[in-house]
C-alpha positions as CSV (number, residue, x, y, z in Angstrom):
1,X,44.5,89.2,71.1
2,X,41.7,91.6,70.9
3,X,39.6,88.9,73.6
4,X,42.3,88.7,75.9
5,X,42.1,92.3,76.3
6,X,38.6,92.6,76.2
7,X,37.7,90.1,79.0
8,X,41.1,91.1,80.6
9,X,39.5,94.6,81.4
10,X,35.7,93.0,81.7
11,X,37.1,90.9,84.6
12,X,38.8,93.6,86.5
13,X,35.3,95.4,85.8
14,X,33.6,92.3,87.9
15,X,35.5,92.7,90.3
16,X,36.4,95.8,90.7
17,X,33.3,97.9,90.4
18,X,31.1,94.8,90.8
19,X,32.9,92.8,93.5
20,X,31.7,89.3,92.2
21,X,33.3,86.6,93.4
22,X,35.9,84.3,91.7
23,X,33.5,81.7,91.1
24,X,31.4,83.7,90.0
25,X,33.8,85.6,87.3
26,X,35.4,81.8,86.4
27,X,31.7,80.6,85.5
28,X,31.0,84.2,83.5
29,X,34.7,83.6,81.9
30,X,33.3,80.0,80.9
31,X,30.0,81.1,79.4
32,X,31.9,83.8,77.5
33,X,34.3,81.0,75.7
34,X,31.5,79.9,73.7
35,X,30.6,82.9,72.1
36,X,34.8,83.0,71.6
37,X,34.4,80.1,69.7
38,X,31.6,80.9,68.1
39,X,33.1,83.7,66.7
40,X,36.5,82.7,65.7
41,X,35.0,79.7,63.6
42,X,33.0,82.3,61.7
43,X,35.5,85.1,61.3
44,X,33.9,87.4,63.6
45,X,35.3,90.5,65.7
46,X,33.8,90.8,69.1
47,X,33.2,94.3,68.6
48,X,31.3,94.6,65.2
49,X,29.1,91.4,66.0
50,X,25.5,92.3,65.1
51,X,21.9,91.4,66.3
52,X,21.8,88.8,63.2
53,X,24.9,87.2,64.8
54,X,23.7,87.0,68.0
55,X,20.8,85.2,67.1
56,X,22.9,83.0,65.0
57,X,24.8,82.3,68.1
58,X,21.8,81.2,69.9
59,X,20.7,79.1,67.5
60,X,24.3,77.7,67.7
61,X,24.0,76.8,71.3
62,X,20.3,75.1,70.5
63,X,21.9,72.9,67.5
64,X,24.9,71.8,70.1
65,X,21.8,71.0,72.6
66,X,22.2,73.4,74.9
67,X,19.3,73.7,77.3
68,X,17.0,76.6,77.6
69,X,18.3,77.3,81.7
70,X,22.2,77.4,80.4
71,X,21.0,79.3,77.3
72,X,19.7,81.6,79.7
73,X,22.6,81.9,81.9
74,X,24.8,82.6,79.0
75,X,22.5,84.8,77.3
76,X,23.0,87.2,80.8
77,X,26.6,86.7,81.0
78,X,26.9,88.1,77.6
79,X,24.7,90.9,78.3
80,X,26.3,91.8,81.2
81,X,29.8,91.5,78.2
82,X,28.7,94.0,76.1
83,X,26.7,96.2,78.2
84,X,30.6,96.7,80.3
85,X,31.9,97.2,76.6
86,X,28.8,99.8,75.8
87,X,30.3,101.8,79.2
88,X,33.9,101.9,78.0
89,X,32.7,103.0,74.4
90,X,34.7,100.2,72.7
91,X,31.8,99.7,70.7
92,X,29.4,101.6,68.6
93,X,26.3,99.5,69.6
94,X,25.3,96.8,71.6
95,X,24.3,93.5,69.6
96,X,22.3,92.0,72.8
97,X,20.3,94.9,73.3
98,X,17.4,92.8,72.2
99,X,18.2,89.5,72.7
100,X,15.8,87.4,74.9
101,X,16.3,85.0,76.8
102,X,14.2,81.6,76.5
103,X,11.4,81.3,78.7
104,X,12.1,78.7,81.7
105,X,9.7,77.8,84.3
106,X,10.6,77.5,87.5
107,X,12.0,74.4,88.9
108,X,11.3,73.8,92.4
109,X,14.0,73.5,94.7
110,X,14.2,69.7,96.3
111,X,14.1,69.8,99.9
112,X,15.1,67.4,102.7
113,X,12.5,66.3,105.5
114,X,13.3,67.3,108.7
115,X,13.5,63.1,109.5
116,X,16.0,62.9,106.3
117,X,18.1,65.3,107.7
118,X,17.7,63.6,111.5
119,X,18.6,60.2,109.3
120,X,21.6,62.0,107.6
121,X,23.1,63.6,110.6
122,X,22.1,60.2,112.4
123,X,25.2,58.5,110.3
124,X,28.2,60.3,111.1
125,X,30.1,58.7,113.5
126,X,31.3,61.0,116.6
127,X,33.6,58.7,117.2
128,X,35.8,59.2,114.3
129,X,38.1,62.8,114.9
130,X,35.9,64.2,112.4
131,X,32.8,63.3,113.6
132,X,31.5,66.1,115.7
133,X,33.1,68.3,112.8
134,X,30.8,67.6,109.7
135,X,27.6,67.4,112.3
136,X,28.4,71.1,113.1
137,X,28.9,71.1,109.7
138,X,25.4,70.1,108.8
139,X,23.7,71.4,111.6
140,X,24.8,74.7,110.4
141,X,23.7,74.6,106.9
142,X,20.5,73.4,108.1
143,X,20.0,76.0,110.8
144,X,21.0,78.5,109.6
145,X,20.3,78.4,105.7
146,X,23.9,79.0,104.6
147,X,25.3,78.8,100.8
148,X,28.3,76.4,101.3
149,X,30.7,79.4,100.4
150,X,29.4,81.1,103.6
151,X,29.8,77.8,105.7
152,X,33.3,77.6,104.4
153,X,34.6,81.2,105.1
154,X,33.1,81.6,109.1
155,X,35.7,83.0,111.0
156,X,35.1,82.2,115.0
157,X,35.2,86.0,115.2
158,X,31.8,85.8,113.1
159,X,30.1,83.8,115.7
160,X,28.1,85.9,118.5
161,X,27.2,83.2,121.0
162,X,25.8,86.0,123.8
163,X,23.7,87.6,121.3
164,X,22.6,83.9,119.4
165,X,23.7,85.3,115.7
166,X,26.0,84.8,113.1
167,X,27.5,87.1,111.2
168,X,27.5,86.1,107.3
169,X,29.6,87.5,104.6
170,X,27.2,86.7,101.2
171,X,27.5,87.0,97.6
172,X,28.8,90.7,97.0
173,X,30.2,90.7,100.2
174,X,26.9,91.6,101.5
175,X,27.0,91.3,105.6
176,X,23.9,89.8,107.2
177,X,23.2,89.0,110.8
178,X,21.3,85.0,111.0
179,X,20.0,84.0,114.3
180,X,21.6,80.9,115.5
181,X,19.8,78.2,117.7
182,X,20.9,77.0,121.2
183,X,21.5,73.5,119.8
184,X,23.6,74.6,117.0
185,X,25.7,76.5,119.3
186,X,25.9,73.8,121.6
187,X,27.1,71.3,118.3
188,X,29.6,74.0,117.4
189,X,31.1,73.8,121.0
190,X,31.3,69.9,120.9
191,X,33.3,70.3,118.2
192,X,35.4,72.6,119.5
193,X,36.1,70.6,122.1
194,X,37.6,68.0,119.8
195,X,40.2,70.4,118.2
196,X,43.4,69.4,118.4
197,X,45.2,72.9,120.7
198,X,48.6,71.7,120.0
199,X,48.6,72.0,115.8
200,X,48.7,75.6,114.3
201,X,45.6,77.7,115.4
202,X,43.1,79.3,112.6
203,X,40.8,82.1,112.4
204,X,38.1,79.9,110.6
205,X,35.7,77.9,112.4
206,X,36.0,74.9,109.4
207,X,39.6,75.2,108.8
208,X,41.5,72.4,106.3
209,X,45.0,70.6,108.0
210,X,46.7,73.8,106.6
211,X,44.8,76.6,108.8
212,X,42.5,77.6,105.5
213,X,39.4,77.1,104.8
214,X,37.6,73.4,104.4
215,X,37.3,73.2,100.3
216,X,33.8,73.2,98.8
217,X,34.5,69.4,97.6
218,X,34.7,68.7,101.1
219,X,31.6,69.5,102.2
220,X,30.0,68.2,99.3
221,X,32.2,65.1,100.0
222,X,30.8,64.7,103.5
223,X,26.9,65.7,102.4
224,X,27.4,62.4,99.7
225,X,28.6,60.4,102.2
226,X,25.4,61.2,104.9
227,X,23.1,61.0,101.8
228,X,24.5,57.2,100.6
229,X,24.3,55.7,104.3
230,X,21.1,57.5,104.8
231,X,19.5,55.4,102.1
232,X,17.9,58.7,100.4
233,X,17.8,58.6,97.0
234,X,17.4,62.3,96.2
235,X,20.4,64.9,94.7
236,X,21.2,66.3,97.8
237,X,23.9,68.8,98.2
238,X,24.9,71.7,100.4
239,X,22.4,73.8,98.5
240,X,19.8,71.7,100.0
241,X,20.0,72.0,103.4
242,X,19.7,75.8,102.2
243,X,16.8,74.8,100.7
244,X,14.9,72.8,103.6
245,X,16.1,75.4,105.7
246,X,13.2,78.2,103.8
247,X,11.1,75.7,103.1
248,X,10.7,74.6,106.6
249,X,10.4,77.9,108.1
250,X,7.4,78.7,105.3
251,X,5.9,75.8,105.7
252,X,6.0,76.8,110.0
253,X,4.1,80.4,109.5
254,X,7.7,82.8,109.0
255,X,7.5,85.7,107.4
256,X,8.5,85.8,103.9
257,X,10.3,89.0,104.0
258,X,12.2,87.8,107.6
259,X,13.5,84.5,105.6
260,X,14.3,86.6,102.7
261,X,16.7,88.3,104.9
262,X,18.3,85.5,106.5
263,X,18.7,84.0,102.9
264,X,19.8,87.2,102.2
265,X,18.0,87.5,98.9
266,X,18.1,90.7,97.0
267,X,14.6,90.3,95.9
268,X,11.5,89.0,97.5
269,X,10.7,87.4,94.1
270,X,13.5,85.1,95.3
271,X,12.5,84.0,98.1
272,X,8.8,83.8,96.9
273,X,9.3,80.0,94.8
274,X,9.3,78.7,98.6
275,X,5.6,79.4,99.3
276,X,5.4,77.9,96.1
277,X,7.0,74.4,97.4
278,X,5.2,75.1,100.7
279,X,1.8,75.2,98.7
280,X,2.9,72.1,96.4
281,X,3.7,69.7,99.6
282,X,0.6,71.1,101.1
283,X,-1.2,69.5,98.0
284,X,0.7,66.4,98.2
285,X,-0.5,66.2,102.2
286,X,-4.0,66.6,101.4
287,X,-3.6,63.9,98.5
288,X,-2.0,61.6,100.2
289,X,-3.9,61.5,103.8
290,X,-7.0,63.1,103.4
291,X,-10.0,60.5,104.1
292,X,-12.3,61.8,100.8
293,X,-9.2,61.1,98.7
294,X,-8.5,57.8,99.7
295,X,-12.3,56.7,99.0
296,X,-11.4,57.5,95.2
């Protein structure tokens, strides 16, 4: 009982004050289960738990083979816990004040080619009623960098055709304006022209047979579907086209801070691993064609 109201108050917390999203809250939620557990096999109260018990936690996640990147995650959805539990003075002090996280390197993102993408887009079949559909579909997380949460939630009222932008609701409901190319546009009106009038009209440019939004699992759906018949072999999800989206634009000469704000990044320390990937295929390039090389 004392969790329930605990994490009962720490969720309206998120989303009151914080305005997180409910995948985000459900995945914080998740995390925070395994300290539950961790706890209620060894007798522990969530509000007397000390520094030796965090660290006996985290040694509980390594033993359960927990990687370093979900430790980390966990470790700041904890903080985030008892630092919301520190404000409402339901405890005398915070046992994560100093607990680290693991040290991770960074991972660079995987990134589609711009003749992978061609080859994936290539596969859908306009002929089928949901052909021009999942190209605009594409095409727009490709042009425009979009998380698949903003593809899914684009109202037609978002879409400013005169002015060549797209207005984009991100995480935190933080608005952004993303330029939008000619030939997207002229993908998204193709596909309008296929919409059935006669059925029940909705306000979002993706909408599901039901007027509401296209599911996630959809477009992850369709993206599996392009990837299989395109022969690539990669992971490729939504996120990717995200991905190949910066990484294309760095690789072309954009300004790091302009693509941080079409990503809509808070920080430019974000954005920053893409000159990293820029500079890594860069090396790859030179290794693979340049003349001096191949004489090796």
């Amino acid at each position: 009982m004392v969790w329930k109201s605990l994490i009962n108050g720490y969720i309206a917390y998120l989303l009151m004050e914080k305005s997180m999203s409910a995948n985000t809250i459900e995945a914080y939620k998740d995390d925070l289960q395994k300290l539950i557990d961790f706890c209620d096999g060894n007798n522990k109260n969530p509000t007397s738990l000390t520094q030796g018990d965090m660290d006996g936690f985290i040694n509980h996640l390594t033993n359960i083979k927990v990687g370093t990147r979900s430790q980390a995650r966990i470790i700041s959805g904890i903080k985030s816990f008892y630092k919301y539990l520190d404000l409402e003075e339901l405890i005398q002090k915070d046992p994560t004040e100093l607990l680290a996280s693991p040290k991770i390197g960074k991972k660079l993102p995987v990134f589609l080619t711009i003749q992978e993408i061609d080859a994936m887009i290539s596969t859908i079949d306009l002929s089928e009623p949901t052909g021009h559909r999942n190209k605009a579909i594409l095409e727009l997380l490709y042009g425009c960098g979009l998380r698949v949460s903003e593809l899914i939630n684009l109202k037609w009222s978002d879409l400013y055709k005169n002015e060549s932008f797209l207005r984009v609701i991100g995480k935190n409901n933080k608005e952004r304006l993303v330029p939008i190319a000619d030939y997207t546009v002229k993908q998204l009106d193709l596909y309008v022209s296929t919409i059935d009038k006669s059925g029940t009209t909705s306000n979002y440019i993706f909408p599901n047979n039901k007027g509401k939004q296209l599911s996630r699992v959809m477009v992850f759906y369709i993206i599996k579907e392009c990837t299989s018949k395109a022969g690539i072999t990669k992971t490729v999800s939504p996120h990717t086209f995200r991905h190949s989206f910066a990484t294309h634009l760095v690789e072309g000469g954009a300004d790091l801070r302009a693509v941080q704000e079409m990503l809509g990044h808070a920080s430019i320390t974000t954005t920053e691993i893409y000159t990293h990937l820029s500079n890594d295929y860069l090396k790859k390039t030179i290794l693979s064609f340049h003349p001096r090389n191949k004489d090796l």
